[in-house]
C-alpha positions in Angstrom: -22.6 51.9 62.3 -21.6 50.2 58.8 -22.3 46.6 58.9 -22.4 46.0 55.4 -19.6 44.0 52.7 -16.4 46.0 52.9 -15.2 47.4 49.5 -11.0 45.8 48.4 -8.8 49.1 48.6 -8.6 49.2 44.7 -5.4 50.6 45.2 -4.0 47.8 46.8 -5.7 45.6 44.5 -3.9 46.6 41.8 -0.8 46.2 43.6 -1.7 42.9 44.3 -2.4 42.1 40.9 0.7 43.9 39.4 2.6 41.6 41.7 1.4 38.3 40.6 1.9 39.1 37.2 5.6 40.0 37.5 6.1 37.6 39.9 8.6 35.3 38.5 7.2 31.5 38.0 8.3 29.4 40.5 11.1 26.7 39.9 9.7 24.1 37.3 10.7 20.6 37.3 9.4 18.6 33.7 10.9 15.4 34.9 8.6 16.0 38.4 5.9 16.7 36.8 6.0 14.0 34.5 6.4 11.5 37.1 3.4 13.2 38.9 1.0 13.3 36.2 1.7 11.4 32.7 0.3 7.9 32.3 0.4 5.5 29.6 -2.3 3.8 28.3 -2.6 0.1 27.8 -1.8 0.3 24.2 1.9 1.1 25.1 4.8 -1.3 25.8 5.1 0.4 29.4 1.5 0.9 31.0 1.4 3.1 33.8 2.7 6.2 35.4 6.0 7.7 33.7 9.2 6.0 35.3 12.3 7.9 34.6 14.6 4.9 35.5 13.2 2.8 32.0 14.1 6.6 30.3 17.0 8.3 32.0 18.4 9.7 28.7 15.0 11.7 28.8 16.5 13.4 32.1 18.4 15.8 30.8 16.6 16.9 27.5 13.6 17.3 30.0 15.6 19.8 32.4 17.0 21.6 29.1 13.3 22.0 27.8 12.7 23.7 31.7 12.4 28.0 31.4 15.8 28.3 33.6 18.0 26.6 31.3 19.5 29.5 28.8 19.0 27.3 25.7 16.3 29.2 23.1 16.5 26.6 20.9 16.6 22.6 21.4 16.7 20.0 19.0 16.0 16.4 19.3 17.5 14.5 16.0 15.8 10.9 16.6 14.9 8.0 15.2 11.4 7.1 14.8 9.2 5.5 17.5 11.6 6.7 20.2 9.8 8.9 22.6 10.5 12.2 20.8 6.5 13.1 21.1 6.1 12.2 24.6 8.9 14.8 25.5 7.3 17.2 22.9 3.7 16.6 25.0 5.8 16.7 28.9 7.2 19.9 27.1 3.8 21.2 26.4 1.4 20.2 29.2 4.2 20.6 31.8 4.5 24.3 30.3 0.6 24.9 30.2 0.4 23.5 33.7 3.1 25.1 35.9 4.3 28.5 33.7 1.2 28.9 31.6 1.6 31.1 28.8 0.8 31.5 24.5 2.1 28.0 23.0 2.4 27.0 19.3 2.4 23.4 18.7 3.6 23.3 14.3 3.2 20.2 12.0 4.3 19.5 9.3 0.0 20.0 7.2 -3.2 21.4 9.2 -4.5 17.8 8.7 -1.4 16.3 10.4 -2.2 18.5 13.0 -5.8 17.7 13.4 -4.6 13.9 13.3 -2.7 14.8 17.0 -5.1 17.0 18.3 -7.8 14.3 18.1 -5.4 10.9 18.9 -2.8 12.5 21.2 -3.5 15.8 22.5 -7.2 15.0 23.4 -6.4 11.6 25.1 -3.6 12.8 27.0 -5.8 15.6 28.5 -8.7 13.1 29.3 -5.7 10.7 31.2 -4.4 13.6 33.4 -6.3 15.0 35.7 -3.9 18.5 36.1 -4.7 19.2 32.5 -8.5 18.3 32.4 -9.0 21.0 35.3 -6.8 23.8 33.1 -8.7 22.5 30.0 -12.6 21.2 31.0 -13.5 22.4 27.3 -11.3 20.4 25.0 -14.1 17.9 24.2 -16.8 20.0 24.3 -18.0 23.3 21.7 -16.9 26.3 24.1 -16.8 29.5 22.2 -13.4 30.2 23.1 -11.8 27.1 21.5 -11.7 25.0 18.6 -10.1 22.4 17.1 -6.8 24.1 17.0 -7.1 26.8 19.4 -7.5 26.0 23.0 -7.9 28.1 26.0 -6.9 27.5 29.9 -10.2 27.8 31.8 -8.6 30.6 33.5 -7.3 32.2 30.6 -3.7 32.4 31.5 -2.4 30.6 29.0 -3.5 28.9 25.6 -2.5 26.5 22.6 -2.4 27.0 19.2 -1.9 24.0 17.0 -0.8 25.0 13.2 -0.2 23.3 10.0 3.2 24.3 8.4 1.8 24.4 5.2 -0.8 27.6 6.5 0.9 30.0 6.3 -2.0 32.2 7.9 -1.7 30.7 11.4 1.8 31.3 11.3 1.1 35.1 11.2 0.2 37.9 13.7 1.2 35.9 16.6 3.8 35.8 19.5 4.3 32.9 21.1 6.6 32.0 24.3 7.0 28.3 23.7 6.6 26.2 20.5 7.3 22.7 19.1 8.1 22.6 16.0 7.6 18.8 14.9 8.3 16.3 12.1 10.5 19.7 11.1 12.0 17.3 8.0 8.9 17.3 6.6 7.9 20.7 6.5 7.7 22.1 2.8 7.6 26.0 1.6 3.8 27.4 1.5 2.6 30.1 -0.3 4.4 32.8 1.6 7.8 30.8 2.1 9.9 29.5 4.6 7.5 28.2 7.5 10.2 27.3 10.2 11.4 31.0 9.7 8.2 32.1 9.8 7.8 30.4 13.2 10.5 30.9 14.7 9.6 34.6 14.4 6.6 34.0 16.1 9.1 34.0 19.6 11.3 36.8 19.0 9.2 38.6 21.2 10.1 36.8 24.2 13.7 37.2 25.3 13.4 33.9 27.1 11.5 32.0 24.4 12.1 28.3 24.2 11.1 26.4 20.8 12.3 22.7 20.3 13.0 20.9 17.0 11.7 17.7 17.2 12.1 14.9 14.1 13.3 12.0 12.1 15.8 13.3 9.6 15.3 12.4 5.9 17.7 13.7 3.6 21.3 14.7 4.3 20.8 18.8 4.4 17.0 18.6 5.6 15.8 21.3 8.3 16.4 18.7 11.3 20.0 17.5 10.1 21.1 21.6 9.2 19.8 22.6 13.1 21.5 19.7 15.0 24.9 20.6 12.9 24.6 24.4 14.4 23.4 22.8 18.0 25.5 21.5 21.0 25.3 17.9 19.4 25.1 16.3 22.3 25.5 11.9 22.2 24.4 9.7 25.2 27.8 8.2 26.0 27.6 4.1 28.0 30.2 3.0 30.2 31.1 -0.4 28.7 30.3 -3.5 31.1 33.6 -4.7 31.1 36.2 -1.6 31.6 33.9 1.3 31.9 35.3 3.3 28.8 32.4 5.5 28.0 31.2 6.0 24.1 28.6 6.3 22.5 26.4 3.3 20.2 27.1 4.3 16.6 25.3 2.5 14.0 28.8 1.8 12.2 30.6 -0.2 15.0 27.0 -2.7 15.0 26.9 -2.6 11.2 30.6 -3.6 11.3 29.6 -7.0 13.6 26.9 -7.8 11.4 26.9 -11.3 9.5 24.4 -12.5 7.2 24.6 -16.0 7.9 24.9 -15.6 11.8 21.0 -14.5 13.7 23.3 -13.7 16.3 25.6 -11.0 15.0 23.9 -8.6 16.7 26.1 -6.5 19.2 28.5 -4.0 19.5 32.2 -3.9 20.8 33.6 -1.6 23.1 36.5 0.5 21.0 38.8 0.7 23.8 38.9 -3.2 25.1 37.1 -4.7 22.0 34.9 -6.7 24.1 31.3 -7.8 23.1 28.7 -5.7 24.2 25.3 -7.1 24.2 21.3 -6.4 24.5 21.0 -7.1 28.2 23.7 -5.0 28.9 21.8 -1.7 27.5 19.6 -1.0 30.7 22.8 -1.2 33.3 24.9 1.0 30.6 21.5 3.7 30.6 21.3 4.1 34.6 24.8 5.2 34.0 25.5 7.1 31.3 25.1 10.7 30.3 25.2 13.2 27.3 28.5 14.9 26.0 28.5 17.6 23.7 30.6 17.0 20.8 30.2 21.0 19.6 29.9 22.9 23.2 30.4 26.1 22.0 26.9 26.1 20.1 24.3 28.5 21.9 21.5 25.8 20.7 21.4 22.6 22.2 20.9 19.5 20.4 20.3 15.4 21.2 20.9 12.8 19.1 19.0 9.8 19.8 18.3 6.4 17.7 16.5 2.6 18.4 19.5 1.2 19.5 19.2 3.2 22.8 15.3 2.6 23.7 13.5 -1.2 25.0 11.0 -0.9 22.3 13.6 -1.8 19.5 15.9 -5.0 20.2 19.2 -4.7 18.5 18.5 -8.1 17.2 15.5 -6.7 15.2 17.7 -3.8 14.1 19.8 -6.3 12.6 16.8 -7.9 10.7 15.6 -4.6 9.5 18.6 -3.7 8.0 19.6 -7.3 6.3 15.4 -6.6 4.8 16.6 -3.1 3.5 20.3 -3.5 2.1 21.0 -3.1 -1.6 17.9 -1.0 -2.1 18.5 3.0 -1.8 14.8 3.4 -1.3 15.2 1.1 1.9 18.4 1.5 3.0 16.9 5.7 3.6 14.1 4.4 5.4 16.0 2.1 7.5 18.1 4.8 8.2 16.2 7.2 8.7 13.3 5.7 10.8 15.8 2.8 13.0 19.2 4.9 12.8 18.3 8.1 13.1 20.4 9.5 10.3 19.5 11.6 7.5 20.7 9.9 4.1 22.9 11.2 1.9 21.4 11.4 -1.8 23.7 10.4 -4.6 23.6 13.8 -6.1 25.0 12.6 -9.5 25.6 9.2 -11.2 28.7 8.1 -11.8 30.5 9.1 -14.7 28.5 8.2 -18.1 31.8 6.4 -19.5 31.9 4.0 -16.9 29.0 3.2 -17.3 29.2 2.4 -21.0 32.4 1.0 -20.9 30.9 -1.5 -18.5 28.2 -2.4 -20.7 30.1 -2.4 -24.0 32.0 -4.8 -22.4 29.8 -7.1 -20.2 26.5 -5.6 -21.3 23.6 -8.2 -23.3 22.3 -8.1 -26.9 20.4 -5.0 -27.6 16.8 -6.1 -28.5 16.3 -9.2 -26.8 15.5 -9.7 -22.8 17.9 -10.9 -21.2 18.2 -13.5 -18.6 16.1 -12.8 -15.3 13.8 -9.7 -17.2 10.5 -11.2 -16.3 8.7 -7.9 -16.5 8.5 -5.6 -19.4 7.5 -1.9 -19.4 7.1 0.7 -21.7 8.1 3.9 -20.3 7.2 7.2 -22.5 7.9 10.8 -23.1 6.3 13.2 -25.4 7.9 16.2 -27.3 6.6 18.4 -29.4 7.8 16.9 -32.4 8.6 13.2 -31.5 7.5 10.3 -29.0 11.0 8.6 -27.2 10.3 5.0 -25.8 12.4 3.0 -23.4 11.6 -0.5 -23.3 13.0 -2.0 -19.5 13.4 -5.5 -18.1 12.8 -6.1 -14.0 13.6 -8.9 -12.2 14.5 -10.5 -8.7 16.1 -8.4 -5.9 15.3 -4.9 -7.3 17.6 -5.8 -10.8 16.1 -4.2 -13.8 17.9 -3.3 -17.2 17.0 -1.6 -21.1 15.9 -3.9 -23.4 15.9 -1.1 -25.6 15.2 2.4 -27.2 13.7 4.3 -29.6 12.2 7.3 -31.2 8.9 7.9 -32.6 8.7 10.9 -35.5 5.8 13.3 -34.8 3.1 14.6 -31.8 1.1 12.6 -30.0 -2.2 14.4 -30.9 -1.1 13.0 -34.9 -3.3 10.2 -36.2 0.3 8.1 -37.6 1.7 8.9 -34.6 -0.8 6.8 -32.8 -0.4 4.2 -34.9 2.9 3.8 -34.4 2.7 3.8 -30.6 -0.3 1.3 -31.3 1.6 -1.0 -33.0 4.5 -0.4 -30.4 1.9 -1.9 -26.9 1.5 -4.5 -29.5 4.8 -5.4 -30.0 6.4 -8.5 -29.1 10.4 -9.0 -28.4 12.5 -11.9 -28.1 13.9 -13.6 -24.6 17.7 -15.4 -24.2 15.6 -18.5 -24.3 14.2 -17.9 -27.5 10.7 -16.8 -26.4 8.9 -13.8 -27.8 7.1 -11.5 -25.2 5.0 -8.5 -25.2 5.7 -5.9 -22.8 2.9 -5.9 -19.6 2.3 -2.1 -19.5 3.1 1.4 -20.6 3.3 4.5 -18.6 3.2 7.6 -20.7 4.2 10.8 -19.9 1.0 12.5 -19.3 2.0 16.0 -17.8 2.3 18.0 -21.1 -0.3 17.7 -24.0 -2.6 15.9 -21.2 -5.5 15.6 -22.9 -3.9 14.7 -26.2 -1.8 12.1 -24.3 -5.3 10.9 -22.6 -7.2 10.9 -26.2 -4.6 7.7 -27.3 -4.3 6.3 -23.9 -8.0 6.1 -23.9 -7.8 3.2 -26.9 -6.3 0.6 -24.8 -7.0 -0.6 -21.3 -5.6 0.6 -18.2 -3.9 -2.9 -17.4 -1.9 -1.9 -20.4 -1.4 1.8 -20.1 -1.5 4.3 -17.7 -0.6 7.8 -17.7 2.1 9.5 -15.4 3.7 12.7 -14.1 6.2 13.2 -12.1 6.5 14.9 -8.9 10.0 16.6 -7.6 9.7 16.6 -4.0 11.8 14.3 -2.0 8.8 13.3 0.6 6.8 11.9 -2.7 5.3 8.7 -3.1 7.2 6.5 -5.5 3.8 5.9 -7.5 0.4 7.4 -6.0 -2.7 7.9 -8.5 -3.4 11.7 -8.9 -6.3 12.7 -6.5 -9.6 13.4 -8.0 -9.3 16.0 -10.3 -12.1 18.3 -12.0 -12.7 20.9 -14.5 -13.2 24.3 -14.5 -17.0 23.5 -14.3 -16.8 21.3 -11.6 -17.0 18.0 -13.8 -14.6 14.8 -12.6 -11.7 14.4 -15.2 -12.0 11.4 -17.3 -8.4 10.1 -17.0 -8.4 10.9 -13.2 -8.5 6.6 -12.7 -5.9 6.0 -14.6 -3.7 9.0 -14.1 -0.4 8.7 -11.6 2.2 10.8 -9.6 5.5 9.5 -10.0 8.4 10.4 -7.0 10.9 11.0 -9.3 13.2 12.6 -7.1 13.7 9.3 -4.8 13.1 7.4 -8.2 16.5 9.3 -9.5 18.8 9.2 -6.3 18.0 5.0 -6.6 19.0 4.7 -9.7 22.0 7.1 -9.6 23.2 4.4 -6.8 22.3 1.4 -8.8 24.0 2.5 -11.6 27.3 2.7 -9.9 27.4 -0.8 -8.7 29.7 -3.4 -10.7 28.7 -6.2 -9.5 25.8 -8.1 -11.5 24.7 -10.2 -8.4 24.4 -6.7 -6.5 20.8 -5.6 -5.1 19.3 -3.6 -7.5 22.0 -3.6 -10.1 21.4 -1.9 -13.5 21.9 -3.9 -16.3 22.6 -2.0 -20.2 23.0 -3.5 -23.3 26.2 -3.4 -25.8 26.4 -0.9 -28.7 24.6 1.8 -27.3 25.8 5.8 -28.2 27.2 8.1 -26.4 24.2 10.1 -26.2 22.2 7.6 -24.7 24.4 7.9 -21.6 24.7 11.5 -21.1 20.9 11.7 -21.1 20.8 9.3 -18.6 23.4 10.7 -16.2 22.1 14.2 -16.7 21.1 15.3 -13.7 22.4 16.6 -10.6 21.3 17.3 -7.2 22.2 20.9 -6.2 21.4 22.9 -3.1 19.9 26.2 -4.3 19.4 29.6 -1.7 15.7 31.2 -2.4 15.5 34.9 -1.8 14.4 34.5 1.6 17.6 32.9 2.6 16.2 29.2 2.9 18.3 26.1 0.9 16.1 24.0 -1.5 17.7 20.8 -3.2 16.6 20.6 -6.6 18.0 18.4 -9.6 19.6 20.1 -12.0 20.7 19.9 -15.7 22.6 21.9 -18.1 20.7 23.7 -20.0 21.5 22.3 -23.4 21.7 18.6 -22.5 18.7 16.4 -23.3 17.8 14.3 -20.6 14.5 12.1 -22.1 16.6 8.7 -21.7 15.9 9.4 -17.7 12.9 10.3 -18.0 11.7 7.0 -19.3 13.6 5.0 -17.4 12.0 6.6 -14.5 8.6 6.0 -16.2 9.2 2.7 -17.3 10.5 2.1 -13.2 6.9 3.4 -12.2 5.3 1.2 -14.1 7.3 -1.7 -12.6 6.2 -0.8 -9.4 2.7 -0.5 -10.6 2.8 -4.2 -11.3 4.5 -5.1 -7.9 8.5 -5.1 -9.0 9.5 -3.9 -5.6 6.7 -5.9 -3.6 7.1 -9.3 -5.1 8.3 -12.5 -3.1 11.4 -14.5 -3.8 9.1 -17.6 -4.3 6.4 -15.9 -6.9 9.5 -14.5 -8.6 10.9 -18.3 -9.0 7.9 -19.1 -10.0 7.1 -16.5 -12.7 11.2 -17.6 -14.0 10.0 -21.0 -14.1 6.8 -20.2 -16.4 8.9 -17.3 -18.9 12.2 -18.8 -19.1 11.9 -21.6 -20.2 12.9 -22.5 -24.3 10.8 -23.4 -26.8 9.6 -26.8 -27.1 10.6 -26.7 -30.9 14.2 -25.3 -29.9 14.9 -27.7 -26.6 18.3 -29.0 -27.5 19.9 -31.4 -25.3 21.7 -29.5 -22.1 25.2 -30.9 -23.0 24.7 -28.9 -26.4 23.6 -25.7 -24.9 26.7 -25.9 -22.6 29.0 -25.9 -25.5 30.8 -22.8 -25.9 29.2 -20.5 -28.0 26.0 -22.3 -28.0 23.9 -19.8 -25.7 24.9 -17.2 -28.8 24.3 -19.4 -31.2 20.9 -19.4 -30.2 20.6 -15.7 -29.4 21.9 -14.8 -33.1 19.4 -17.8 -34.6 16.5 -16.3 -32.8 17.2 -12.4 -33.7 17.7 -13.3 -37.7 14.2 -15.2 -36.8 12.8 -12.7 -35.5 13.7 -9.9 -38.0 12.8 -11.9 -41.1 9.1 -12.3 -38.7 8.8 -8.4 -38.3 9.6 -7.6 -42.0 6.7 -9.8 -42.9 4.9 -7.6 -40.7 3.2 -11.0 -39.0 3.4 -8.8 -35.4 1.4 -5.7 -36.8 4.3 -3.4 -36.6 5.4 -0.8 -38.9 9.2 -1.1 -39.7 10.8 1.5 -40.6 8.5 3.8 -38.3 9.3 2.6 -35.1 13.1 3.2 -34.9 15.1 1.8 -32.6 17.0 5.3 -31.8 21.3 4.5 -31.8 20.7 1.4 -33.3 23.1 0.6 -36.1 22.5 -2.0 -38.3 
């Protein structure tokens, strides 16, 4: 008799097998699992295991994200610091853990993602003790997994982490579950549209799920466009005092907000107009719930901002704000990061003959700095046949205004034309207090002719002049210097130290905003002077913002010009901005501004009259007109080392 191992009946085997694979998964709970297995660390506000109750408006995203909700697609539009990766990770490791399968985690660059691999994913797996078991080999050098590729020790299901801007990765793959996150971020790469070409990655799967996770930026961006075609779902409160249910909107708070009281930080309810405050929120959370505001939409999306979540108290979110008003740069961070809302761009200035109506009207003497200008830049563009300078003043709470402009006759690489713009750094102009003052640096257009441009900038030090070019991407820097660049021989560029990118996309949408404010006392108002052409303000308000559809169907915003209008007046107003910021215009304090007013305007000792004469009427011009003659009969003796005649003041009629 047989006493040895019995053989498996291979054809039940099989059977066996067949079964477990089309076995369907069994019910999967996120929030559950969550509960059962996430912890946070000690670095976060709320150490220890997850607790729905300080997150309930997680609850339902969290079921939506489950595989037997319908939804293919969810969006989270949020602001930032709000949870939106933790329910991007539950998402993930809950999916990994209980219905194992291919996953895609995008970002918005391959080095963002190898930032999350190595801070979040890493430590979350090394914290839970369900994932470490699927995943033993994340920390170590298995042959199966990398960086950005990781395996389940059993095989059953894996993660691939991808850089938007790879377009490689993003190829000959399916994928059952994704996250695309920071989606506002994501920029074409060299084979187009990445969010298209991940969401192909799931059209294999009939019961794919892929959420689209970010802060919005601009109005239009990928986040803002997705939660328009989603579910738009708001978390709606019942009020503390007669139950109406709403939603917070950042314009009822904005609305209750008042400068000079710390307290103006609440909202009211809109049905009994009573005060809703801070230590209300966590009652108002237990209860409330999400309402779709589009319910017909096949996608679902959630709209979530700081005024919702412990981390941010509203009275901070009043402080933020009151930091960022009158600046466009700030106001989009503020909201975009605490509201939540993408910004919308002006996408034109306001008509050019407002503009100089305004200033013909209200606007200072051409030529001379005028009242709160206490730094001067120099900001440059080169033609092939001319040099165009704008000379700018900046001041105190973001106010800048031209001094002046001109036109320089010939090419850059021409040994008079260097002389001229030698003569021009050189330069001294008069202040409404009778000063004279040089201008503290000069950023020169150094995209075009580069290494003729470099060849004079070379002559003068670079606390004087720097080079610039500008970049068109919304996401860009307003001033970053230009990474390390070498030659075709490997050798490090020589201007590469003194050679910056310039956002001049966020740079134009600013000023497009400040120019359009009347009122002098404003944040960041935009000051001209009287007598300037026509010309001068069509150049400047040349540009528009315009949403343009690629071949592949995707929308780029791009600024725009006609094609026969000039637009070099912008230009260096944007150049002359960058090197404002270069020496600190938008960084300076209040008090270092007083003091640097109190050391520049100050008259004269030779000219001090006695203040009951200067507040005569007609005095302050008096002294204006006395120090221009001055100062023309000073440059015609040539006593400043400038060339009249050569460097014209362009528009100026004399």
């Amino acid at each position: 008799m047989y006493d040895g191992p019995f053989l498996t009946n291979p054809y039940k085997l099989a059977a066996l097998v067949q079964a477990e694979a089309m076995a369907p998964p069994p019910p999967i709970d996120l929030r559950r699992w969550a509960c059962d297995h996430v912890k946070f660390g000690s670095e976060s506000q709320f150490e220890g295991p997850y607790n729905p109750d300080l997150f309930p408006e997680f609850n339902r995203i969290l079921e939506v994200l489950g595989p037997e909700h319908p939804a293919r697609i969810v969006v989270i539009m949020k602001s930032a610091q709000i949870g939106g990766t933790v329910l991007a990770q539950i998402f993930l490791a809950g999916s990994l853990a209980l219905d194992p399968c291919p996953f895609l985690y995008v970002h918005p660059t391959t080095d963002n993602a190898i930032r999350w691999v190595k801070t979040k994913w890493r430590a979350m797996v090394r914290q839970t003790p369900a994932l470490m078991r699927l995943f033993p080999q994340t920390t170590s050098r298995d042959g199966n997994n990398s960086m950005l590729y990781q395996e389940r020790a059993d095989g059953r299901g894996s993660l691939l982490v991808s850089g938007a801007n790879s377009e490689a990765s993003l190829s000959m793959v399916s994928m059952k579950r994704q996250v695309q996150d920071d989606l506002s971020k994501w920029e074409m790469n060299n084979a187009g549209d990445p969010e298209g070409q991940a969401d192909s990655r799931s059209e294999a799967f009939e019961w794919a799920k892929v959420l689209k996770n970010s802060t919005p930026l601009l109005k239009g961006c990928r986040i803002s466009r997705n939660y328009a075609l989603s579910t738009q779902e708001r978390y709606y409160l019942p009020c503390p005092h007669c139950e109406h249910e709403h939603p917070l909107e950042w314009e009822n708070f904005l609305a209750n907000i008042d400068e000079d009281d710390p307290d103006s930080a609440f909202f009211t309810c809109p049905a009994c107009g009573c005060v809703i405050e801070n230590h209300h929120l966590g009652d108002m959370k237990r209860r409330g719930r999400w309402v779709a505001e589009n319910p017909g939409a096949t996608a679902v999306g959630f709209y979530l901002w700081s005024a919702y979540s412990h981390l941010s108290s509203w009275k901070r979110i009043r402080e933020k704000w009151l930091r960022a008003k009158g600046d466009p740069k700030s106001e989009q961070t503020f909201l975009n990061d605490t509201v939540g809302l993408p910004y919308e761009a002006a996408s034109e200035s306001p008509p050019w003959e407002e503009i100089k109506a305004r200033a013909d009207v209200t606007g200072h003497q051409r030529g001379v700095i005028p009242v709160g200008g206490l730094l001067l830049t120099y900001g440059v563009d080169c033609q092939s046949d001319r040099v165009e300078w704008h000379l700018r003043a900046y001041g105190k709470d973001l106010w800048s205004a031209t001094v002046d402009y001109g036109v320089i006759d010939g090419h850059i690489s021409e040994s008079d034309t260097m002389k001229t713009l030698d003569a021009l750094i050189e330069r001294v102009w008069p202040d409404s207090f009778g000063n004279r003052r040089g201008a503290n640096l000069m950023a020169i257009d150094g995209n075009a002719w580069t290494e003729d441009v470099f060849t004079w900038v070379k002559r003068h030090p670079s606390s004087r002049v720097i080079m610039v070019r500008g970049i068109s991407s919304d996401q860009a820097p307003l001033l970053a210097r230009v990474k390390r660049e070498r030659t075709l021989a490997g050798d490090l560029k020589k201007y590469a130290r003194r050679f910056f990118n310039v956002g001049v996309s966020p740079l134009k949408m600013s000023l497009y905003k400040n120019i359009a404010k009347s009122d002098p006392l404003a944040r960041g108002f935009v000051a001209f002077p009287r007598g300037m052409e026509d010309d001068f303000y069509q150049q400047l308000c040349a540009e528009r913002r315009e949403a343009v559809r690629k071949r592949d169907g995707s929308v780029e915003y791009r600024w725009t010009k006609d094609a026969a209008q000039r637009n070099e007046v912008l230009d260096t107003a944007l150049y002359g901005d960058a090197a404002a910021i270069r020496l600190g215009w938008r960084t300076i304090s209040d008090p270092d501004w007083d003091s640097l007013a109190e050391k520049l305007e100050q008259p004269p000792k030779e000219q001090q009259q006695d203040l009951e004469d200067l507040l005569l009427p007609g005095a302050a011009h008096r002294l204006l007109d006395t120090t221009s003659r001055s100062n023309e009969m000073r440059d015609a003796t040539g006593s400043n080392q400038e060339t009249p005649g050569v460097i014209r003041s362009k528009w100026m009629t004399r």
